[in-house]
C-alpha positions, 0 to 999 in steps of 0.5 A: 858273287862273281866278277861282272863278266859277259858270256856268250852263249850260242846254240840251237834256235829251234823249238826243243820243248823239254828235251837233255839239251833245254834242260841243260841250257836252262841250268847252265843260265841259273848258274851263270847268274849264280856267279854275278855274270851276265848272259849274252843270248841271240836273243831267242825266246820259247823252247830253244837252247836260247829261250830256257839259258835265258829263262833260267838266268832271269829266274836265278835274277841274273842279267841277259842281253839279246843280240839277234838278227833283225828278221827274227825280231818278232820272235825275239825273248821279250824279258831281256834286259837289254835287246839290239837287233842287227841287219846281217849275220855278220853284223850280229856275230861282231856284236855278240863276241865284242866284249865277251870273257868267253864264248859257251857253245850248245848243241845246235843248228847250222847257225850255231855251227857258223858261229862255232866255225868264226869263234874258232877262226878267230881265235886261230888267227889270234884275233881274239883270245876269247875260251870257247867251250863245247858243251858236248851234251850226249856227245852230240859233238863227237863227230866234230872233236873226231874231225879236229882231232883228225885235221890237226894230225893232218896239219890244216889246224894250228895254234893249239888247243883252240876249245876246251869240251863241257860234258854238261851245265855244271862242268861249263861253268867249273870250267869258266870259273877256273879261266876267269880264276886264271886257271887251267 
């Protein structure tokens, strides 16, 4: 069993029923409690990217915490083993990060780019030091590895290498055990 560590996992919110990126997200939950590392979700529940890391994580009998914006609180995962709501996004994102090994990002909205973008800025900033991994599932985020490949040419990213890109469940987590390992 693996160290106790907390990962962060953004993605999409909406309903995706049974679709490549829930049925990713639902494998990647039950090897994340496989390794003994806690699941920190926005606290999402039903057919979202959210719901099924968090389905299959309490499935493979692993821990997940909820941090969600207190508007969504009646949507939220009622079988979290812990749930904190929070008035602003802000708030929220400050929650989610603090104390997290790594941060894991699905495929989603809006508000997964928004999380993606201050995970990414802080990191370029060195606020935090926190890996970020892409889980770049039927290269849904091919058009945004070209945009940074294309803004680091064009010298408006600096301090390297700010993610590191998963083609799947299976691939996040070998990348996550390699970093907590002290890897690369």
């Amino acid at each position: 069993m693996g160290v106790k560590r907390t990962v962060m996992l953004a993605g999409g919110s909406t309903d995706q029923r049974d679709s490549v990126y829930t049925r990713a997200a639902r494998e990647f939950g039950r090897r994340v409690a496989a390794e003994g590392w806690v699941l920190r979700t926005g606290g999402g529940s039903g057919h979202s990217i959210m719901g099924a890391a968090s389905d299959g994580a309490l499935e493979a009998g692993g821990r997940v915490e909820g941090i969600i914006l207190r508007k969504f609180w009646p949507v939220r995962h009622r079988g979290l083993h812990s749930m904190k709501a929070y008035e602003t996004f802000a708030l929220r994102k400050a929650a989610l990060i603090r104390g997290a090994a790594a941060a894991v990002v699905f495929p989603g909205g809006y508000g997964t780019l928004d999380e993606l973008g201050d995970l990414l800025t802080l990191r370029q900033t060195r606020l935090i030091r926190m890996p970020v991994i892409l889980v770049d599932i039927a290269r849904y985020y091919a058009g945004l590895r070209a945009w940074d490949r294309h803004a680091s040419r064009e010298g408006f990213l600096y301090g390297g290498r700010l993610f590191q890109v998963a083609s799947g469940a299976r691939h996040a987590v070998d990348l996550l055990r390699c970093l907590f390992n002290g890897k690369k």
